[in-house]
Backbone bond lengths (Angstrom), bond angles and torsions (degrees), N, CA, C in turn:
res aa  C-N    CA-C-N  psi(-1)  N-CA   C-N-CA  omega(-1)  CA-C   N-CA-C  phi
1 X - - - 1.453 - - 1.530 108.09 -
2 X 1.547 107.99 139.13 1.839 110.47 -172.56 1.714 72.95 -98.19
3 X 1.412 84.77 152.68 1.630 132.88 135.46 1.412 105.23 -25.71
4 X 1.320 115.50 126.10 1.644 124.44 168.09 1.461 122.25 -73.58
5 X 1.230 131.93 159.03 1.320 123.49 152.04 1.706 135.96 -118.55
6 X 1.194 112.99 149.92 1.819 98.37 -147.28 1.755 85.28 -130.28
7 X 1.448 130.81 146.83 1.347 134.61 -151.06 1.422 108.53 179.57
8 X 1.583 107.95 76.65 1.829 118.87 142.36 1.324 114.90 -41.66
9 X 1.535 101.70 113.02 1.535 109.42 157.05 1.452 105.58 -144.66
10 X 1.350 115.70 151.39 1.063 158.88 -175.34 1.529 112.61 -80.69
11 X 1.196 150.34 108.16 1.458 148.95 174.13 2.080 100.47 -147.39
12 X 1.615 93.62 124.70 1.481 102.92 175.24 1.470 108.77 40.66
13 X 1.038 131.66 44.68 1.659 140.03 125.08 1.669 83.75 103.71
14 X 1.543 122.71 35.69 1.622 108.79 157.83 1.476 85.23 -144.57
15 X 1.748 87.58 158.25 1.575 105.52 172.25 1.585 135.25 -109.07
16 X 1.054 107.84 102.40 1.630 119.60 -174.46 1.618 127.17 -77.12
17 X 1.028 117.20 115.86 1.493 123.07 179.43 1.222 102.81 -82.18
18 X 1.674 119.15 134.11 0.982 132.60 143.94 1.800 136.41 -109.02
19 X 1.141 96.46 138.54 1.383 90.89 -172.38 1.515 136.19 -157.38
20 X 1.493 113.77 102.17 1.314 118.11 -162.82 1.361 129.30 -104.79
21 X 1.363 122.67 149.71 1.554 116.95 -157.90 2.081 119.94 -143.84
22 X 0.555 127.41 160.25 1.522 123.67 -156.41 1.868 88.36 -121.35
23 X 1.085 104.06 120.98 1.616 125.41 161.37 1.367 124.52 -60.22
24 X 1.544 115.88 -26.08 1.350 117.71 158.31 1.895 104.39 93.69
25 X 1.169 127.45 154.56 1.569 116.04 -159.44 1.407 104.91 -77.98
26 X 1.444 133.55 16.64 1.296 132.53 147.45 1.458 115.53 -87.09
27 X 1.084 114.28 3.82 1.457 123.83 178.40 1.543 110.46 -154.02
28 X 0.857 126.62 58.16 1.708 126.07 -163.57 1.685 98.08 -66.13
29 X 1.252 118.96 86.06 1.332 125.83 170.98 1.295 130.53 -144.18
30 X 1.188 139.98 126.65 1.849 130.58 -160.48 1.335 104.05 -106.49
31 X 1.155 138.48 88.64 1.310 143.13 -171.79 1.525 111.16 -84.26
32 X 1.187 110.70 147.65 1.882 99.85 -169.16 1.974 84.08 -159.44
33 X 1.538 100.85 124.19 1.577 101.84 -169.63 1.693 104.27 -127.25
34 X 1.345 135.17 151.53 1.525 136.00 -165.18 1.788 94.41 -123.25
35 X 1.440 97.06 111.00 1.774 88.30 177.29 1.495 103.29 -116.06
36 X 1.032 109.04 158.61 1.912 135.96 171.51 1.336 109.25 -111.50
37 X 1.312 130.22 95.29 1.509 115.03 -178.20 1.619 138.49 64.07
38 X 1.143 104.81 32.29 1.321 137.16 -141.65 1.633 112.43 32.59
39 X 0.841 130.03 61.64 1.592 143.05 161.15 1.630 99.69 -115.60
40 X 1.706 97.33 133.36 1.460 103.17 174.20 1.413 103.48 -84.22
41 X 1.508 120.70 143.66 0.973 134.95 176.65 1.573 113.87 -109.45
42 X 1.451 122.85 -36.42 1.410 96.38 -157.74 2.233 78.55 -158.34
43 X 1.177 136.21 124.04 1.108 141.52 166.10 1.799 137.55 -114.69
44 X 0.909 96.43 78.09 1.723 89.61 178.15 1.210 119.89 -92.36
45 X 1.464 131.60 138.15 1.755 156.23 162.42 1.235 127.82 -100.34
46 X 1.328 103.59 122.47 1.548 113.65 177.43 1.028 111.17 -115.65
47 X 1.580 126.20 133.69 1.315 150.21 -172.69 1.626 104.40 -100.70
48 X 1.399 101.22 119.50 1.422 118.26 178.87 1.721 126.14 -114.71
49 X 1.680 94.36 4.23 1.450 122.55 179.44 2.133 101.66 -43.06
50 X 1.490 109.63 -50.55 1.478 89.28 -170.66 1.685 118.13 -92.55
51 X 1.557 112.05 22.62 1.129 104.63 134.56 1.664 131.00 -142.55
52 X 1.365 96.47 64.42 1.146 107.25 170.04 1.832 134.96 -71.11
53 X 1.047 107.92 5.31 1.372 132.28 144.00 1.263 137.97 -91.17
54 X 1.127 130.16 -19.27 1.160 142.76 157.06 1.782 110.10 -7.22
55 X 1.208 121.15 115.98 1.407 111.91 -175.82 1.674 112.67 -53.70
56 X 1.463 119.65 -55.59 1.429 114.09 176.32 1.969 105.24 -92.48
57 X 0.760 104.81 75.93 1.852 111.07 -177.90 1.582 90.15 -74.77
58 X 1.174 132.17 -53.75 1.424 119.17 -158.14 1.688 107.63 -73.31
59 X 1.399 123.18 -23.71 1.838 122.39 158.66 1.325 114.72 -71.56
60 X 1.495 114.67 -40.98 1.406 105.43 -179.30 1.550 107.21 -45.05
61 X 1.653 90.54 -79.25 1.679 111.40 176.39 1.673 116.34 -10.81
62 X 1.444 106.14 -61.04 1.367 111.15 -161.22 1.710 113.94 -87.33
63 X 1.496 106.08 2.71 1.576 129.34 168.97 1.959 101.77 -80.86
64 X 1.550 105.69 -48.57 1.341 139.82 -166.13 2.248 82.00 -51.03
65 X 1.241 83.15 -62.29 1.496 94.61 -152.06 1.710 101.34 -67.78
66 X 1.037 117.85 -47.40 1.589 125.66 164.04 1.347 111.95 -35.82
67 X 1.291 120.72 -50.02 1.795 110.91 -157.38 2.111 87.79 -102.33
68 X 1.092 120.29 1.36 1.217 116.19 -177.32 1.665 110.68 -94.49
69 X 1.695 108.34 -38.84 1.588 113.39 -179.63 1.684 81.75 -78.55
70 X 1.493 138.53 -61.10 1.873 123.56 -151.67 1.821 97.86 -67.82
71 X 1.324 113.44 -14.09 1.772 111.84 172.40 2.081 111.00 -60.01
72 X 1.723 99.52 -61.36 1.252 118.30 -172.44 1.599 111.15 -61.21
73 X 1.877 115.14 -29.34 1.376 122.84 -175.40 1.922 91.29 -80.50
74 X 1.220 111.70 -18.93 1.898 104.23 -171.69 1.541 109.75 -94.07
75 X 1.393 106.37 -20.88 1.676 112.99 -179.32 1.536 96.80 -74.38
76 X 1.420 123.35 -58.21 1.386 159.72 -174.11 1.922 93.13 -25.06
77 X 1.334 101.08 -70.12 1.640 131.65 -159.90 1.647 84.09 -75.86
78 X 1.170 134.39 -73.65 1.716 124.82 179.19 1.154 121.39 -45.23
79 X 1.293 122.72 -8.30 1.561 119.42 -160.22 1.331 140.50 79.95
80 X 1.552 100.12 -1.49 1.943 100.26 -167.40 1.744 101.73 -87.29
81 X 1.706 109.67 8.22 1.601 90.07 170.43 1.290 122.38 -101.23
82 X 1.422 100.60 -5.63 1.494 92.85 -165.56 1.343 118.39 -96.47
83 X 1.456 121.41 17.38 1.571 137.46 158.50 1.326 94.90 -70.34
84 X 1.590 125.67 -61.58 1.503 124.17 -164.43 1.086 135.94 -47.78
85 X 1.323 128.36 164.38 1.152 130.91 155.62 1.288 136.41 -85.79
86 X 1.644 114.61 -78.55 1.018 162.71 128.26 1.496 145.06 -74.43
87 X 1.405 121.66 134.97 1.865 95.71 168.90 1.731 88.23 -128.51
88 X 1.404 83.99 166.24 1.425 85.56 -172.89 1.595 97.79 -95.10
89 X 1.509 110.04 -169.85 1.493 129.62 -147.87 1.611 83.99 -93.27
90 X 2.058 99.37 148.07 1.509 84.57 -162.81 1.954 85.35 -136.87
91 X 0.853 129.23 135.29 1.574 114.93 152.30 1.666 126.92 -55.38
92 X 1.125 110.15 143.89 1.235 130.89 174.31 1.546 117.43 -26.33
93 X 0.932 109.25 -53.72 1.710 112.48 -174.24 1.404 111.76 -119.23
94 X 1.510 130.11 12.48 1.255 152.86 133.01 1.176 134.21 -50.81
95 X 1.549 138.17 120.22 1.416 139.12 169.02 1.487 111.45 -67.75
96 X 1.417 105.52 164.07 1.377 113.27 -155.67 1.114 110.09 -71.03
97 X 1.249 135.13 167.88 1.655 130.83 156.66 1.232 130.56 -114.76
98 X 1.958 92.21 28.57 1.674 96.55 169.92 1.716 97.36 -118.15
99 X 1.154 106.90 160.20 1.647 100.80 178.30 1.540 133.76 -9.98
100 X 1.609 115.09 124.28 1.668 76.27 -159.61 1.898 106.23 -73.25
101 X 1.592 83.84 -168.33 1.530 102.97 174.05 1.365 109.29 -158.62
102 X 1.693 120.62 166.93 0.980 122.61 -159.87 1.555 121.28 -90.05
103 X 1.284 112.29 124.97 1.167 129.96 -161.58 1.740 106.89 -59.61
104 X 1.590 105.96 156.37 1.547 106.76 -177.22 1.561 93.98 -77.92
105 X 1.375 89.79 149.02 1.331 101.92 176.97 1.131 112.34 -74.67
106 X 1.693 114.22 147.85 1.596 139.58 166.06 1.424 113.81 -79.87
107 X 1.145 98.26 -85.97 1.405 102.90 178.30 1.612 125.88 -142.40
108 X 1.288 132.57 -104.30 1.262 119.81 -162.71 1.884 94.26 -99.82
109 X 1.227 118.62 -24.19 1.290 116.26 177.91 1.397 122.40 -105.75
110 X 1.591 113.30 9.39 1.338 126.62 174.95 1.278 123.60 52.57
111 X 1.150 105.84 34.48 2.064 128.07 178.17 1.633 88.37 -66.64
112 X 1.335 117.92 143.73 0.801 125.11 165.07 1.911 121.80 -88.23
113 X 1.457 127.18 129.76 1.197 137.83 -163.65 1.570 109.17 -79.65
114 X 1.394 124.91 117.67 1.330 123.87 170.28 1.634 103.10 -58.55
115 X 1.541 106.10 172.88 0.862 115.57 -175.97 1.999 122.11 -91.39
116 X 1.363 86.37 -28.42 2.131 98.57 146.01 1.675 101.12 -49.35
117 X 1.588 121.49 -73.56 1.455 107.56 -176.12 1.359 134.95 -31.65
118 X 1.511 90.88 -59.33 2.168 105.73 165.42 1.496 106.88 -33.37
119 X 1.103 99.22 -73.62 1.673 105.22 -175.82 1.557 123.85 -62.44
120 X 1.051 101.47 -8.66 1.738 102.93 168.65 1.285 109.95 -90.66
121 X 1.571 123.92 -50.90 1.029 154.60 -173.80 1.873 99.07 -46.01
122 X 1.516 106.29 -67.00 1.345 129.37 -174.71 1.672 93.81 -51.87
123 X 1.620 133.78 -63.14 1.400 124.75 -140.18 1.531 96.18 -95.69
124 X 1.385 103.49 -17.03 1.667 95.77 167.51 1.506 113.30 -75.36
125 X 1.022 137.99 -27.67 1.723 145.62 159.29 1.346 103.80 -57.93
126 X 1.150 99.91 -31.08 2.434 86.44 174.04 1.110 94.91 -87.87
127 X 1.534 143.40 -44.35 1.227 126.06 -151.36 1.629 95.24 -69.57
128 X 1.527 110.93 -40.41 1.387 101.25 -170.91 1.417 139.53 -76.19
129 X 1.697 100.85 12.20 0.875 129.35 -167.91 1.722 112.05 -110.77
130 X 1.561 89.61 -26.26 1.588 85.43 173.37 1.621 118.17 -108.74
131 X 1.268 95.36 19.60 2.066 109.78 168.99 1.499 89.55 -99.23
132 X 1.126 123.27 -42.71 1.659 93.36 -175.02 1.689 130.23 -86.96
C-alpha cells in the first residue's frame, strides 16, 4: 500500500480537501475523494487489478495516483465537480462511467494516453535512466 495524498485548495472563497489513497494489492484500487467540511462531495476509483503484476506496480501506481488527485484538483478549480456526485469505479486504462470529462493532457494535441502507453512510457524513462 502507497502513501496517500492530502491537498487544501481553495475555489470561490471555500476550501476543499482532497484526498487520494491506494487500497494496496488486496484491494488494487486508487481512490481520490473531494470534501466540503468533511462531507464527501464527489469520489472517483481506479482499478489497477489488470496490472497487478506489472514489474514496477508500486511507480506506476504512485504515477496512477498523482495524475488522478492533480485531475480531481483541475476538474475541482473549473467547476465540473461540483454538479457531481459520485463516479463510479473505473479500471485503470478505462474511461470513466460518469459523464465524460476532459482527459489529462498527453501532449501537444491532448489525446488522451492508454494505460499500455503509461507503462511503456514510464519503463522506457527507467531504462533511460539506467544507461546513463
Amino acid at each position: 500500500m502507497i502513501s496517500g495524498m492530502n491537498t487544501e485548495t481553495e475555489h470561490q472563497g471555500k476550501v476543499y480537501h482532497i484526498q487520494t489513497e491506494d487500497g494496496g494489492r488486496q484491494n488494487p484500487v486508487i481512490t481520490t475523494q473531494l470534501f466540503f467540511k468533511g462531507a464527501i462531495l464527489f469520489t472517483q476509483k481506479t482499478s489497477y487489478a489488470d496490472i497487478i503484476k506489472a514489474q514496477y506496480l508500486g511507480d506506476i501506481v504512485k504515477d496512477l495516483m498523482k495524475q488522478q488527485h492533480t485531475q480531481i484538483i483541475k476538474d475541482l478549480l473549473s467547476g465540473k465537480l461540483l454538479e457531481k456526485k459520485t463516479a463510479q469505479p473505473q479500471s485503470a486504462g478505462k474511461s470513466p462511467q460518469t459523464e465524460p470529462k476532459s482527459p489529462p493532457p498527453r501532449n501537444q494535441d491532448k489525446s488522451p494516453k492508454s494505460l499500455d502507453e503509461l507503462i511503456l512510457d514510464y519503463l522506457a524513462d527507467k531504462k533511460e535512466k539506467s544507461d546513463s
